[in-house]
C-alpha positions as CSV (number, residue, x, y, z in Angstrom):
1,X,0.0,0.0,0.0
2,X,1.1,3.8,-0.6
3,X,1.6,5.8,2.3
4,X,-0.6,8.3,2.8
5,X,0.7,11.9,2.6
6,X,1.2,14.0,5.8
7,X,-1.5,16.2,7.4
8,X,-1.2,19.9,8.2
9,X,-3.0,20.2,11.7
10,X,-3.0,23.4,11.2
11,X,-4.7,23.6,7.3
12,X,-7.9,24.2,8.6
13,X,-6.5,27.5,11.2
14,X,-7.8,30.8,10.1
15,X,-5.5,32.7,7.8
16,X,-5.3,35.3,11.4
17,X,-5.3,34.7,15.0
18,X,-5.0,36.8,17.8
19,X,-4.4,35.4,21.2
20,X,-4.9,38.0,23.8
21,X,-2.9,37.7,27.1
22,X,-2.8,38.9,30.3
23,X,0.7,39.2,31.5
24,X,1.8,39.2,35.5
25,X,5.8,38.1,36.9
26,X,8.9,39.5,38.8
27,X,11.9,40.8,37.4
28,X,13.7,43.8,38.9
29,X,9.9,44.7,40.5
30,X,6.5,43.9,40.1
31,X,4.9,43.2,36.3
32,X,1.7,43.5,34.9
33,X,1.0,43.9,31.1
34,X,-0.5,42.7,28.4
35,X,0.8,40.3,25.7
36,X,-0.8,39.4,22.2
37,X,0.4,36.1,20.3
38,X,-0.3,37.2,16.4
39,X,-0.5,34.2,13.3
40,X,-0.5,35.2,10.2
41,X,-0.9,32.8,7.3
42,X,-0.8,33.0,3.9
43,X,-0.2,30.3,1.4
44,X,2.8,28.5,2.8
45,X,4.0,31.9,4.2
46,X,3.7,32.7,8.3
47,X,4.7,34.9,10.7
48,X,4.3,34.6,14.5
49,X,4.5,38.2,16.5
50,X,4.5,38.1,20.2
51,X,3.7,41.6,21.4
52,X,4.0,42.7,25.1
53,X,2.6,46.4,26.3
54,X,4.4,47.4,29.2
55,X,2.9,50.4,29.4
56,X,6.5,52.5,28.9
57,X,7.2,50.7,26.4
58,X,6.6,47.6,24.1
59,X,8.6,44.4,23.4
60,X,8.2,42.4,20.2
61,X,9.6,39.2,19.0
62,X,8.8,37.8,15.8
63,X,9.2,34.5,13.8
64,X,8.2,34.2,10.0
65,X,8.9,31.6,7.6
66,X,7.4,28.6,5.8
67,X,4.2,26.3,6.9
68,X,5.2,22.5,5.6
69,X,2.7,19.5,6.5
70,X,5.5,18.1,8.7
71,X,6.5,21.3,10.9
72,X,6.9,25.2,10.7
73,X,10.2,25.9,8.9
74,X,11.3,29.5,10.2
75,X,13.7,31.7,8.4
76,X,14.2,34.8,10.7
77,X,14.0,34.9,13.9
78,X,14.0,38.7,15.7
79,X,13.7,39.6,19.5
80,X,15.3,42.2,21.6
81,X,17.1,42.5,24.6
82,X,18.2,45.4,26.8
83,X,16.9,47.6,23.5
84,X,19.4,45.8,21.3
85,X,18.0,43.4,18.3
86,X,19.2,40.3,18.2
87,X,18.7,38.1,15.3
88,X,18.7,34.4,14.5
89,X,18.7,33.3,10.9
90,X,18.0,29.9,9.7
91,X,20.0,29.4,6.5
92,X,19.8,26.1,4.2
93,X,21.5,23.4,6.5
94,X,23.3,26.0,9.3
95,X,22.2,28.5,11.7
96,X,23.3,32.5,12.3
97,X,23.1,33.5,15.8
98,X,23.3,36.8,16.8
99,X,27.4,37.0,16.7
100,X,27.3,35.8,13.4
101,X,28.4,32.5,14.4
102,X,26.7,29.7,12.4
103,X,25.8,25.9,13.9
104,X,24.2,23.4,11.9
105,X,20.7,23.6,11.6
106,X,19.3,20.1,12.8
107,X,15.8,19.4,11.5
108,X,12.7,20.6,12.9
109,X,14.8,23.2,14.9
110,X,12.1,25.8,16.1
111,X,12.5,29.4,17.5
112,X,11.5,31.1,20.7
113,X,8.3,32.3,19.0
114,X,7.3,29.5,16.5
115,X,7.4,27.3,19.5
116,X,4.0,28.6,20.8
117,X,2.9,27.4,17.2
118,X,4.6,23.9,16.7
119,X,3.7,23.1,20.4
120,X,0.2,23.1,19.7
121,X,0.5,22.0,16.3
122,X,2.2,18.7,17.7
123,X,-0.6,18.5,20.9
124,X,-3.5,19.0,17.9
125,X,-2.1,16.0,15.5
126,X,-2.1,14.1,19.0
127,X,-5.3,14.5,19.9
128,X,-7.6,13.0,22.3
129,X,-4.9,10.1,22.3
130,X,-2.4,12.6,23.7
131,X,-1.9,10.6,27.5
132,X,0.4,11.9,30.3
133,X,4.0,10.9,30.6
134,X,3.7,11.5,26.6
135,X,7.6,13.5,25.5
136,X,7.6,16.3,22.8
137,X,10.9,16.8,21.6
138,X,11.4,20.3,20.6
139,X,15.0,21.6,18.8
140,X,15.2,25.6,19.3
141,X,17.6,28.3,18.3
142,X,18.0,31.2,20.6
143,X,20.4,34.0,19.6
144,X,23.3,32.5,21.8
145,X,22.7,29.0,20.9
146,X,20.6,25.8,20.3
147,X,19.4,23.3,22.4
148,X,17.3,20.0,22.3
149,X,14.5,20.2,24.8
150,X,11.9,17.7,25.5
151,X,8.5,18.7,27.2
152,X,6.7,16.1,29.1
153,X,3.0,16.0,29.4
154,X,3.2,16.0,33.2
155,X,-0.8,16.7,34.7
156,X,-4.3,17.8,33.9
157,X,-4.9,20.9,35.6
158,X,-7.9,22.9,36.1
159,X,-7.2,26.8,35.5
160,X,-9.7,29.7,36.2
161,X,-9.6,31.8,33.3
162,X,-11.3,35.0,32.6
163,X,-12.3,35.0,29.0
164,X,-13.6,37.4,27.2
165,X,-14.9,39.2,30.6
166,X,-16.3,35.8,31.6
167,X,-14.5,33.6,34.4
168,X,-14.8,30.0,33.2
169,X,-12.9,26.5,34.4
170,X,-10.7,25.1,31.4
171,X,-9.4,21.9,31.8
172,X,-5.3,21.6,30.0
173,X,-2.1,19.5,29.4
174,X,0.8,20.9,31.2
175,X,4.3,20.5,29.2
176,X,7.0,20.9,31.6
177,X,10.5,20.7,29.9
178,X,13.2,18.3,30.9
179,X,16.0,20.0,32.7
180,X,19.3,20.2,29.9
181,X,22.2,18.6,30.8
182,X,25.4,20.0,32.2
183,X,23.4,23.4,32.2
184,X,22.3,24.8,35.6
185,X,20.9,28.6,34.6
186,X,18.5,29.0,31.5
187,X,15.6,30.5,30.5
188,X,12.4,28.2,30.2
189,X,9.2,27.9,29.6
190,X,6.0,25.8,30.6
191,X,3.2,25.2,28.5
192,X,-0.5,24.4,29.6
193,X,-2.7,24.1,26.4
194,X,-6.4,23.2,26.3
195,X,-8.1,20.8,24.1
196,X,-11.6,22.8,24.5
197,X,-10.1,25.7,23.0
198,X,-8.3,23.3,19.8
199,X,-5.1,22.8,22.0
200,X,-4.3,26.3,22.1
201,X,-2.2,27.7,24.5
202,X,-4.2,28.9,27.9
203,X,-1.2,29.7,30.5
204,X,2.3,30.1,29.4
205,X,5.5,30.5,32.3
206,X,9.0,31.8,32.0
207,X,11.4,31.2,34.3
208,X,14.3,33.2,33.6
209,X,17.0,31.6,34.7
210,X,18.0,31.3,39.0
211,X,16.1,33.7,40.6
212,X,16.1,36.5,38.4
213,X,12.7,36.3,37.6
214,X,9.4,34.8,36.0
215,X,6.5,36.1,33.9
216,X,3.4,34.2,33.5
217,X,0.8,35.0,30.7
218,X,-2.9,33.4,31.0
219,X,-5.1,34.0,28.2
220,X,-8.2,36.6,28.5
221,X,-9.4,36.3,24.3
222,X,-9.1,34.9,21.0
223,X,-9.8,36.8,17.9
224,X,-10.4,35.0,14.9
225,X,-10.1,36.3,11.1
């Protein structure tokens, strides 16, 4: 028999999504913001923008490339840091970081933004068959480096939401990450997404790094388009 073609879990996704956030943490003082996560599709074209409003200023970090059935292929990869920009760009078979440095590019390899994306693109092709202990292996440039995570489906939690004005129980899958090896400080994030909102993204945690700080983002709205 012929194998069947890949599917694209994400071909039947509106060609826009908004996902509106409301952002609280620690680092240097007290935050409270709010944070949009922006697809944009067109063709085999995307671009993921993660927008954060701190009120004195706004942060944006943004991931475009191409949609394949098997994965998100990113191409440039832009966020800032202390006000400086610091770009990743994902060449042929290698990877620029930031100092111009290039690694190979091992496939699949994901940024910081596209993650959001692939995460719940891999969690939607899962399904209802998705069960916990389940590991997500997850390849991701940052501007300094790449590393090979893997996120374990570690609980079913209950989180109180306020959506759209409304508070409302939503049931998710928490994706913890396994700790790196020979690494003891990084930046990383936690993932609960919610199969009655299509596996999207309901809570999302950063921990950066020991003690410095954490910002955790639970969602308030989607806008479709």
């Amino acid at each position: 028999s012929q194998a069947q073609p890949p599917v694209d879990p994400l071909a039947d996704w509106p060609s826009a999504l908004r996902l509106r956030y409301r952002l609280t943490g620690y680092y240097r003082g007290e935050l409270t913001a709010n944070a949009q996560v922006m697809w944009q599709r067109q063709s085999d074209r995307y671009q993921v923008r993660i927008v954060v409003d701190l009120g004195l200023g706004v942060v944006t970090v943004t991931s475009q490339g191409k949609v394949t059935p098997q994965r998100l292929e990113p191409e440039m990869y832009e966020g800032p840091r202390f006000g400086r920009r610091r770009p990743v760009e994902f060449l042929e078979d290698r990877i620029r970081l930031t100092n111009r440095r290039t690694l190979p590019r091992p496939v699949g390899t994901q940024d910081s933004a596209s993650q959001f994306v692939e995460l719940h693109r891999k969690l939607l092709a899962a399904g209802p068959g998705l069960v916990l202990g389940t590991e997500v292996p997850l390849t991701m440039a940052r501007p300094n480096g790449i590393d090979a995570w893997v996120y374990e489906a570690v609980a079913r939690e209950i989180l109180t939401l306020t959506l759209d004005g409304k508070p409302e129980q939503v049931e998710t899958i928490k994706l913890y990450p396994k700790p790196l090896p020979n690494r003891t400080e990084y930046t990383f994030q936690q993932f609960w997404y919610a199969p009655s909102l299509n596996y999207l993204p309901a809570r999302v945690r950063v921990e950066m790094g020991d003690r410095e700080g954490f910002v955790e983002l639970d969602l308030v709205g989607v806008d479709r388009s």
